[in-house]
N, C-alpha and C positions, 0 to 999 in steps of 0.2 A: 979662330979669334972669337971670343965670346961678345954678343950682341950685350950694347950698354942697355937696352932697353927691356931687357930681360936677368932676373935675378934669383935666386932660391928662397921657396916661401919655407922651406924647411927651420930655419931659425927661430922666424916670428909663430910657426903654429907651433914647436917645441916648446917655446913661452908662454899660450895659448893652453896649451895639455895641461903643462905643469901650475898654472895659475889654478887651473880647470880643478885637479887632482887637490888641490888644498881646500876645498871647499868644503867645511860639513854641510853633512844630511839637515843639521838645526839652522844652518843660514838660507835653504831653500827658498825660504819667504821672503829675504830681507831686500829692502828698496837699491835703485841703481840708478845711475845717471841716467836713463831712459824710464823716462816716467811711467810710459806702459807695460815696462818689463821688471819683474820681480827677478832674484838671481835664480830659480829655475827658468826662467822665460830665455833669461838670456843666454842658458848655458843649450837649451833646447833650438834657441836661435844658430846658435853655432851650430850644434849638431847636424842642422840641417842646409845652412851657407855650406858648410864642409863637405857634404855632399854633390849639392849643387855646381860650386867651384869644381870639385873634382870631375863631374862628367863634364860641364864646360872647356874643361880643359883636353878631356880625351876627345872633344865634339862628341858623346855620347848626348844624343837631346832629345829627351824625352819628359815625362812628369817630373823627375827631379830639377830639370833646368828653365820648366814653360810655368814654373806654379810662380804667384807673386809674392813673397814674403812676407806683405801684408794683411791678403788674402785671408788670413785665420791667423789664431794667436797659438805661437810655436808648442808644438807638443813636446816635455822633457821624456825621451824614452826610459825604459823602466834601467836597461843595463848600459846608461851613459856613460857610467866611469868605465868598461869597457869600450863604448861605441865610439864615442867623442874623441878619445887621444888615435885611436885607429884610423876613424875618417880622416883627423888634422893631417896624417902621417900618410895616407893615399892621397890627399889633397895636395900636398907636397911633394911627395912623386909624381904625378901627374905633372903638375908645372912643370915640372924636371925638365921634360920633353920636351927641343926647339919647336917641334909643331902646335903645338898649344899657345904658341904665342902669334901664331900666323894664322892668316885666313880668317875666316867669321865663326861664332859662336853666338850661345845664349846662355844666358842667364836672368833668373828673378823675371820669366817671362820677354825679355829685351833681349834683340839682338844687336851686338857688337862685336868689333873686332877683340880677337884673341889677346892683341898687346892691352888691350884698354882694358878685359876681364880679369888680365891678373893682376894690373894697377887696383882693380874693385876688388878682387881677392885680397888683396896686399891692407886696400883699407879696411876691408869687413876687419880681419885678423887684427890689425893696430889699435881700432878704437875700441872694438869691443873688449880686446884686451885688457886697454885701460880703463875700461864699463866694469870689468868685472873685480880687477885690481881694485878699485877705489870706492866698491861694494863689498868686497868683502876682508879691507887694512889691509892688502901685502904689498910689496913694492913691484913697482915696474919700468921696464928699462924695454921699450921695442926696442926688435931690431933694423938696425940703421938703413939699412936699405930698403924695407916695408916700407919706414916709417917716410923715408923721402917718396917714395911714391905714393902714400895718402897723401902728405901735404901737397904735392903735385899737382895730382888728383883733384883735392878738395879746393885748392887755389883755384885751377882753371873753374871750376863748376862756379864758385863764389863769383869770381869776374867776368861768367858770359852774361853777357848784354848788362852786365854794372846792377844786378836786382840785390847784391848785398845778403842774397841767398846761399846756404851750401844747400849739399845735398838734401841733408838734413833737416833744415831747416834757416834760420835766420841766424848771421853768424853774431856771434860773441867777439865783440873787440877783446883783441890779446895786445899788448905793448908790441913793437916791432923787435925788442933783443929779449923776447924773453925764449923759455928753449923751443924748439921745435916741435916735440911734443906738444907743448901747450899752445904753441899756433894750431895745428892741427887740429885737436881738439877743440878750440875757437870756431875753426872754419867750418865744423859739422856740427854748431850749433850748441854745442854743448859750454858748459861753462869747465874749465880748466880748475876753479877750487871747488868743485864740488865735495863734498863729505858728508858720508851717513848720518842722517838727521838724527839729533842725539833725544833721547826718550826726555819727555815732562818729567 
């Protein structure tokens, strides 16, 4: 019987690859819902979540899972469009595995339990998704079971002790029917109509 609290990240980082994979060399620079992060920043942010998660998952703990993501501003490696869909796709086998979701792990420096990392997994994958979709015009559609475990995710983090905080930051009121998605994206601070600032 397969555990409800455990799902395959296989889907959402195949969506993740292929957003990845559309991006030209000339959008490198262009701005993204994360005001620190230009779309190398972001795409170099993944590169290195997706490693992270992936030895978190195997309990492999070491430099890749004790560095703080913060820490320094993400470096895009030179052979990403190789590196990136490879990691997304070991990061996803990894999860695979019932043990990765038991026991304790780390990641981004912090330890927690294994079910709670791939909930973090699940959101890294979801919103940056939609960071990078809506930086650089293509559509995006997570996948459904990610996507409940960010809003999940970011729900609880939002309502402990009532600070009206996500993770992220301060959340963005979203309507209560509007999609899921854009709750989500609400709850990590982000604004849900964001769009590339159109040139003077």
């Amino acid at each position: 019987m397969t555990d409800p609290r455990t799902f395959d990240l296989g889907p959402q980082a195949r969506i993740v690859a292929r957003l990845a994979a559309a991006v030209p060399d000339t959008g490198l620079a262009d701005p993204t819902p994360c005001p620190e992060y230009a779309v190398g920043d972001l795409l170099g942010h993944l590169a290195g979540l997706a490693v992270a998660f992936r030895d978190a998952a195997r309990k492999d703990l070491g430099p890749t899972t004790d560095t703080d993501p913060g820490s320094a501003s993400p470096a895009l490696p030179a052979r990403w469009r190789e590196e990136l869909p490879r990691a997304l796709g070991e990061l996803a086998e990894a999860w695979r595995d019932p043990a990765a979701w038991t026991g304790m792990t780390r990641a981004g420096g912090v330890d927690l339990p294994g079910e709670i990392a791939g909930a973090v997994a699940a959101d890294e994958l979801v919103l940056h998704g939609w960071d990078l979709a809506r930086a650089t015009g293509q559509h995006y559609a997570p996948d459904q079971a990610a996507l409940r475990a960010s809003h999940a995710l970011l729900l609880a983090a939002a309502e402990d002790g009532d600070r009206g905080e996500g993770i992220f930051g301060p959340v963005v009121p979203v309507p209560d029917g509007a999609p899921l998605l854009d709750r989500a994206v609400g709850l990590s601070g982000r604004d849900p109509g964001w769009t590339l600032p159109t040139s003077p």
